[in-house]
Each structure stands twice: as C-alpha cells, then as structure tokens.
N, C-alpha and C positions, 0 to 999 in steps of 0.2 A: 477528490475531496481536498487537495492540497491546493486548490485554485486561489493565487490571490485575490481579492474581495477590490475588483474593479468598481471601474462605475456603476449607476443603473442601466448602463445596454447590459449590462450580464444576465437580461432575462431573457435573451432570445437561444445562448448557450446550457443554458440552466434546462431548457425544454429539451435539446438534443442530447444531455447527459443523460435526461429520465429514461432516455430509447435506449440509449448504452448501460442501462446502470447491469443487464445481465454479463456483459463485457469485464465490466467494473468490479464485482464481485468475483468472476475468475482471477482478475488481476491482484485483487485484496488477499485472497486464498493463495495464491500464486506466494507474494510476499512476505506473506504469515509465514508458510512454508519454510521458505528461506531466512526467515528468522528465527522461527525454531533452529533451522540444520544450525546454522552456525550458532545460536547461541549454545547449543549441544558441544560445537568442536570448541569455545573458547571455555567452555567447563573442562573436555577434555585436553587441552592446554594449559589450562592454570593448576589442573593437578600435577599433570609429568612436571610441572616448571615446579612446582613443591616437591 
C-alpha cells in the first residue's frame, strides 16, 4: 500500500498484488502488532522517566 504512484505500467503489478493481498493482510496485522507493542513500552517509558 506504500507503492509510489508510477506510471501507468503500474497495471500489470496492481493485478499480482490482488493475488498477494492475503500475504498483505498478514503483513498489515504483523505491523499493527508491533505498533501496538512498542507504543505500549514508550507509555511504559515515559512514565518511569516522570
């Protein structure tokens, strides 16, 4: 989803993503994830630092 916005050949990639988008969605899930965890430790770091 982060794809620069190429030319129009970007329809021939655009078709192979739809095949990956259950990949994609792991991957999204994945990074969610780890954005929770760590936004969890910099809450628990800005409290001990108060």
């Amino acid at each position: 989803t982060l794809q620069k916005p190429s030319k129009v050949t970007t329809t021939q990639p655009q078709v192979k993503n739809l095949s990956n988008t259950g990949s994609n969605v792991t991957i999204l899930a994945i990074v969610a994830i780890i954005a929770l965890v760590a936004g969890g430790v910099l809450v628990l770091v800005r409290r001990r630092m108060n």
